[in-house]
Each structure stands twice: as structure tokens, then as C-alpha cells.
VEXSEDO-58697 format. One record per residue: x, y, z of N, C-alpha, C in turn; residue in one letter. Coordinates in steps of 0.001 Angstrom, whole numbers, plus 500000, padded with zeros to 6 digits. Example, Ala and Ser with C-alpha at 12.3 -4.5 7.8 and 13.67 -1.06 7.14 Angstrom:
513190494310507800512300495500507800513200496700507800A
512850497750507080513670498940507140512900500030507870S
***
This chain:
536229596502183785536773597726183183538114597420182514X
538237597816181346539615597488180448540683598227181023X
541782597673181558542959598039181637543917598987180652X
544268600305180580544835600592179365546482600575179369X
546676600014178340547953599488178353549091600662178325X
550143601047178946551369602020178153552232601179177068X
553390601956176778554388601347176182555013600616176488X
555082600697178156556083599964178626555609598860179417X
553221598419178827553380597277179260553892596204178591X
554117596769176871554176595969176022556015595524175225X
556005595010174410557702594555174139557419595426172762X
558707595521172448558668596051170667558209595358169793X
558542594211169868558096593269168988556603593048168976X
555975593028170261554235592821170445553941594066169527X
554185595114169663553733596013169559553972596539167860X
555112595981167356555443596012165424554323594583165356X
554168594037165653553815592762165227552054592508165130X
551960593841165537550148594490165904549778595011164401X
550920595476163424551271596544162563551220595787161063X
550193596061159938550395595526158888550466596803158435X
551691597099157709551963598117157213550964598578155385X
550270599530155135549663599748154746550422600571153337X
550181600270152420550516600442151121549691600503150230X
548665600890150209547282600883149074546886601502148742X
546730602548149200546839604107148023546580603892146745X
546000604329145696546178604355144226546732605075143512X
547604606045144149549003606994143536550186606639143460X
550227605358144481551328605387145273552501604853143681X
554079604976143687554991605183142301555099603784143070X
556167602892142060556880601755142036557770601778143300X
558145602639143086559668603697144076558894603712145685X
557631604512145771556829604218147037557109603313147540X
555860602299146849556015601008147414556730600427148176X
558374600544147230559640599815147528559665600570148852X
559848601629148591560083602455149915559487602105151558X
558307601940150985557312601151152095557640599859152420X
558063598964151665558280597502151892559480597656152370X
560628598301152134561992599136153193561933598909154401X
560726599727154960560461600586156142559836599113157033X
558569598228156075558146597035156957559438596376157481X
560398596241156172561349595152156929561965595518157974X
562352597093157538563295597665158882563012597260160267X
561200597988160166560822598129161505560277596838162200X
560033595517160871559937594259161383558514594073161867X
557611594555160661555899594326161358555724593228160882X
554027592876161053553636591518160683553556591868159431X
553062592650158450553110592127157258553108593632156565X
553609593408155259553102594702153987552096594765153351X
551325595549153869549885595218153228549892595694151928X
549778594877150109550549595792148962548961596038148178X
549277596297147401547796595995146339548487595272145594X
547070594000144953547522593136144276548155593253143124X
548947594171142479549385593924141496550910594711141538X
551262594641143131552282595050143713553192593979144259X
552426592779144326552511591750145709553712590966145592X
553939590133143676555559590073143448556499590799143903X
556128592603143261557172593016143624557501592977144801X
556685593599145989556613593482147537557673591760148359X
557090590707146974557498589575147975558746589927147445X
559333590208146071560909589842146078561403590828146889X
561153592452147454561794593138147947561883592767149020X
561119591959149758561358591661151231561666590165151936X
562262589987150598562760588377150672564074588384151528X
563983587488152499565028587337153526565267588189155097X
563813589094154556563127590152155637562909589585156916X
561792588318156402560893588078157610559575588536157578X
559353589457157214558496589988156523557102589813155666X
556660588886155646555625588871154803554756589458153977X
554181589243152753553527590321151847551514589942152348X
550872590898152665549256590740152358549178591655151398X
547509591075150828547000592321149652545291592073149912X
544725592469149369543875593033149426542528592169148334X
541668592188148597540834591202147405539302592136147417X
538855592268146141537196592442145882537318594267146635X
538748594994147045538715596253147202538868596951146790X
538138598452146495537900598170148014536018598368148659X
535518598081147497534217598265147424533268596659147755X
533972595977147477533422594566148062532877594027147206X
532073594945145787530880594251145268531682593355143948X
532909592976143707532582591627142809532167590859143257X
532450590064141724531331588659141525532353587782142483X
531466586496143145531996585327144003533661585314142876X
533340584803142113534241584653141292535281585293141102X
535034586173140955536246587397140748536960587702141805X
536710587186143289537268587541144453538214586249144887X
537487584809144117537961584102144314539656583664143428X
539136584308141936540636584271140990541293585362141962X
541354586369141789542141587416142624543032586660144164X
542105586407144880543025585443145460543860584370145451X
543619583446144309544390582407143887545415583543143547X
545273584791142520546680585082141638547356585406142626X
546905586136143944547813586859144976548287585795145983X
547587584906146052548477583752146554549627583443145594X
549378582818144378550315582594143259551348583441143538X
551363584980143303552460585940143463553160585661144859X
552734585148145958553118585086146927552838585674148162X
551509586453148156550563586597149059550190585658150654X
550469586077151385550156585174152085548706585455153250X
548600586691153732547375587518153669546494587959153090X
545094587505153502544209588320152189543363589094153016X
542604590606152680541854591216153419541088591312152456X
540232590921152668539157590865151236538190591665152443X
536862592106151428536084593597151560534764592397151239X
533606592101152279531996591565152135531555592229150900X
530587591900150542529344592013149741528709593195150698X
529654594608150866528384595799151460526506595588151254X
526512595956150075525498595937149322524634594949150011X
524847593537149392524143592625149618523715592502151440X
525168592995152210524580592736153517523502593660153956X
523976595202153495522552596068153946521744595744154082X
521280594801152349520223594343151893519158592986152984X
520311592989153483519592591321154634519663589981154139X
521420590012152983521149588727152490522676588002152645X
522727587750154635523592586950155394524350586027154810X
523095585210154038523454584020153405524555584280152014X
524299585093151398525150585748150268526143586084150792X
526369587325151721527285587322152581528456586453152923X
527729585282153645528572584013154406529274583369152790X
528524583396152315528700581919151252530163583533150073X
529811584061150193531466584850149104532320585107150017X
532215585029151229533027584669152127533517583657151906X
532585582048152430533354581058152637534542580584151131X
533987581372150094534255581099148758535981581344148666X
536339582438149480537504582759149412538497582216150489X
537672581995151375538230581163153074538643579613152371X
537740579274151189538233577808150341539294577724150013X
539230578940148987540292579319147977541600579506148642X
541373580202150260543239580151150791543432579111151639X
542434578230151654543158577370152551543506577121153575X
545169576414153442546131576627154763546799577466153943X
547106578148152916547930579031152175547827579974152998X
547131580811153065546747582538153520545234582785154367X
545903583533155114545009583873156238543867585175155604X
542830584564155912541387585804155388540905586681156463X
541256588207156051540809589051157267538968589755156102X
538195589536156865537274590422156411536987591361156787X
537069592473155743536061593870156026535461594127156257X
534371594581157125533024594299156866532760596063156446X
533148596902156527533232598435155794531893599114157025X
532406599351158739531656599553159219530904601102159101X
532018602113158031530983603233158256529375603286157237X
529225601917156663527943602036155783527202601148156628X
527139601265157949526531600091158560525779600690159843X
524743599701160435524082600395161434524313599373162766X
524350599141163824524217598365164828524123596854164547X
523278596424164049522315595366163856523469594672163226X
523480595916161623524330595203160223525460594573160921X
526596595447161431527845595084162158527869593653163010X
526588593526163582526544592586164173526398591464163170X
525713591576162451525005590480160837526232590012160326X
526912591092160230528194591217159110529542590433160421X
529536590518161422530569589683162750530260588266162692X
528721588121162191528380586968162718528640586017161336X
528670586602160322528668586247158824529867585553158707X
531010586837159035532672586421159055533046585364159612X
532536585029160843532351583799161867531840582705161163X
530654582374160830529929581338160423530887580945158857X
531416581723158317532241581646157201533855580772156875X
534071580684158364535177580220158720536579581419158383X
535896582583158176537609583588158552537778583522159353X
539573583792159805539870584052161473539945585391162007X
539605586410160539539708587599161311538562588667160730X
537858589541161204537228590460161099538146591807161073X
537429592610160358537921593969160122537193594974159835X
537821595926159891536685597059160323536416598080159272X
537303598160157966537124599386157093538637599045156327X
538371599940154939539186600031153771539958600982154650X
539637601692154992540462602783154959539742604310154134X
539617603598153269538706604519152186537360604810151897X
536190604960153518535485605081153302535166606372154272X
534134607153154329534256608173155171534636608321156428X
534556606556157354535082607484158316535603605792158749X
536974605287159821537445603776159740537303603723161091X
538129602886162030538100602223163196537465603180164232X
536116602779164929536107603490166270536094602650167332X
536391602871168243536703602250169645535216601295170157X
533686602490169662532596601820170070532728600629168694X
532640600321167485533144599536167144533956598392167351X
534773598346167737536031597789168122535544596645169028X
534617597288170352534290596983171508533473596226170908X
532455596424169986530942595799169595531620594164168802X
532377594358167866533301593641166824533887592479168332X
534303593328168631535304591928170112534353591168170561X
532878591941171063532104591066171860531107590082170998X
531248590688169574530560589984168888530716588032168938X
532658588742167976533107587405167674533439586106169311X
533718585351168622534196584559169512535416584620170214X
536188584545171522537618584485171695538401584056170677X
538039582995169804539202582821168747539335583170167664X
538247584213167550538718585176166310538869586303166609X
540069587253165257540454588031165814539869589518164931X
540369590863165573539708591552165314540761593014164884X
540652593426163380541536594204163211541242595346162625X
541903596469163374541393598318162993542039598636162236X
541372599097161384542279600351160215541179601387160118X
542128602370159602541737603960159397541115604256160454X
542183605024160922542281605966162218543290605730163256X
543583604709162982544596604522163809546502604920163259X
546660606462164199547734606978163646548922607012164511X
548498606382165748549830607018167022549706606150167677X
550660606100168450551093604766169566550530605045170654X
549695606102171170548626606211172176547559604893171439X
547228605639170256545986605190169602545886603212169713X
547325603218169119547330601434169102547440601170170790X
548023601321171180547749600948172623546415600696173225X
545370601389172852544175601714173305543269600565172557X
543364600711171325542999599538170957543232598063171555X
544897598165171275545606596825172145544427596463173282X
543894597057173987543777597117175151542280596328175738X
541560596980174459540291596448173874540304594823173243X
541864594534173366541642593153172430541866593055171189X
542116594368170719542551594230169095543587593301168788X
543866592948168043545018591575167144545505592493166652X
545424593408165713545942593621164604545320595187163686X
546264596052163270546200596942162862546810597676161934X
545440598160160654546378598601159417546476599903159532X
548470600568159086548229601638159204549473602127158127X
549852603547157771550433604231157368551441605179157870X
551245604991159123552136606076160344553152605004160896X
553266604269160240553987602736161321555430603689161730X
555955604434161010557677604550161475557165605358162781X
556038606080162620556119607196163957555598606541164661X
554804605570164881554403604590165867555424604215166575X
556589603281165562557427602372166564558825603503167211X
558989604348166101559913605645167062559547606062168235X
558098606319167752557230606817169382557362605851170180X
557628604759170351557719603729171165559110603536171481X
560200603588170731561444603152170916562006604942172034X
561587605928171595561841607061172755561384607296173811X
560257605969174401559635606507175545559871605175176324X
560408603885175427560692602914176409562381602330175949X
563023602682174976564373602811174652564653601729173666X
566129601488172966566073600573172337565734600827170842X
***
């Protein structure tokens, strides 16, 4: 039975460091952004998650932060070409990217074609290298049992180190039965990261708890406030 964690099993730092701060919106002004890449450095998460054509700006604003910039590849729909997922990542490395969350081949996996799957995967897992770390999407609300599992096992055989659970932008993002299915899938050494839905420092905790690595979100200041008033500091 999983242990559920409080605030005060965890340090501040474990707990910002769970946190890729989320910036991807398609409204979001210049001014946003900045605003957002502000708030990562302040609060000192693992990374700013920008859209790619944010990711300069993101790296110079948070230069000397600590901070790191991710972005996003083939999102948030998944279906470019091998190709197109693969330049996109070179440029966002180039800009200074050091995270990539690139989005599967939906489509193709529904379809039952693993192998397509694995292989525009491994295409981009090439392309970063030791440069940047590849989290995949696998976009679990278009998916059924089986797929999730197809699509865990894909990410794996592909050589990413991390699985993920949703854009954000699809009808519905991280659930816990998820979460659980995704953990037991992969192996201990890969890791496993929630977005959309996760809004409160109950919420990340709970996850935490399950084994999550890592979590994209938009609520980060009320997260780590909520945390800094109930364990101090």
C-alpha cells in the first residue's frame, strides 16, 4: 500500500524540483512568458517549460538562474513527419533547450503501428543525445488500456528516460489510475511525468507518492506558497 506523503515529508527543494513550470499556452504575450520565466527562477523549479519559439528568449531571461529552459516538439498533436520532429529539436537544442517533451505518433499508435511509434521516437532520442533529455507524451486521454501500455512500452524500447502523460490540451490530463498503470509499466529507471491536472500541493504530493519524477504545471507559485505556509521558510 503506497504511503502518502505530507509536506513535511518532503524538503522545498524536492518538492520545486518535481515542478517544470509550464508556459505553452498559445496566447500567452512576450511580457507573459518573461513573467513566467521570473516566477521559475524565483521559485527555483527544474525547468521552464517554453514553446519553441520562446526558448532563446526563456534561456537569456534565466541566465544565471539555475534554471533551465524545456520546450516542447511535434506539439501538441504528435502527428509530424519523423523529420520535422527531428529539425525542431536540433533548433531548440540550438536555442538552448535542454529538455524536450515531444508528443508520439497518436494516430499511428491507435493504429497498432509500435514499430512507427518506437522508431520517431528513437529518431529524436538520436537527435538529443547527451544534449537534452526526451520526455514522451504518450496523450493518454485518446487511449485505451492496452494502447497506454503499447505506447509505455514503445517509450522504453526507444531509449527515452521519461514517459508522460498528456499535452495538457487534450480533454482530459494526468489520472492517478494512469499514473499507477505508467509506473508499473516502465522500468525502475525510467521516469514518469503528470501534467494537466495537477493544480495543488495536495495533488503533487499524491502523485509524489505514486513515484512520479516530475510534473508539468501552471499553479507552481500556489504550489510552493502552499508549501512554504504549512512547513515554513
Amino acid at each position: 500500500m503506497t504511503t502518502q506523503l505530507t509536506a513535511h515529508d518532503v524538503t522545498y527543494d524536492r518538492v520545486a524540483q518535481m515542478i517544470d513550470h509550464s508556459l505553452l499556452r498559445p496566447e500567452l504575450t512576450i511580457d507573459e512568458v518573461l513573467e513566467g520565466c521570473e516566477t521559475a527562477g524565483r521559485y527555483q523549479v527544474a525547468s521552464a517549460t517554453l514553446r519553441p519559439c520562446d526558448v532563446a528568449l526563456g534561456v537569456d531571461a534565466l541566465a544565471g538562474s539555475g534554471v533551465p529552459v524545456s520546450t516542447v516538439v511535434g506539439f501538441p498533436h504528435g502527428s509530424s513527419t519523423t523529420a520535422t520532429k527531428v529539425y525542431e529539436a536540433q533548433r531548440c537544442m540550438a536555442d538552448g533547450a535542454i529538455e524536450l517533451d515531444m508528443v508520439l505518433n497518436i494516430g499511428r499508435l491507435r493504429s497498432g503501428d509500435a514499430v512507427y511509434v518506437a522508431e520517431d521516437i528513437a529518431a529524436v532520442v538520436e537527435a538529443a543525445g547527451s544534449e537534452a533529455i526526451v520526455k514522451v507524451i504518450i496523450e493518454n486521454a485518446y487511449l485505451d488500456h492496452d494502447q497506454k501500455v503499447s505506447a509505455c512500452v514503445a517509450v522504453e524500447n526507444a531509449g527515452a528516460p521519461f514517459v508522460k502523460t498528456s499535452t495538457g490540451f487534450a480533454p482530459t490530463g494526468a489520472t492517478i489510475e494512469d499514473l499507477e498503470l505508467m509506473r508499473a509499466t516502465v522500468s525502475p529507471d525510467m521516469k514518469v511525468k503528470a501534467a494537466g491536472g495537477v493544480r495543488t500541493l495536495d495533488a503533487l504530493l499524491e502523485v509524489m507518492s505514486i513515484g512520479v519524477d516530475r510534473i508539468g504545471a501552471t499553479s507552481t507559485e500556489a504550489m510552493l506558497e502552499d508549501y512554504k505556509e504549512r512547513v515554513g521558510g
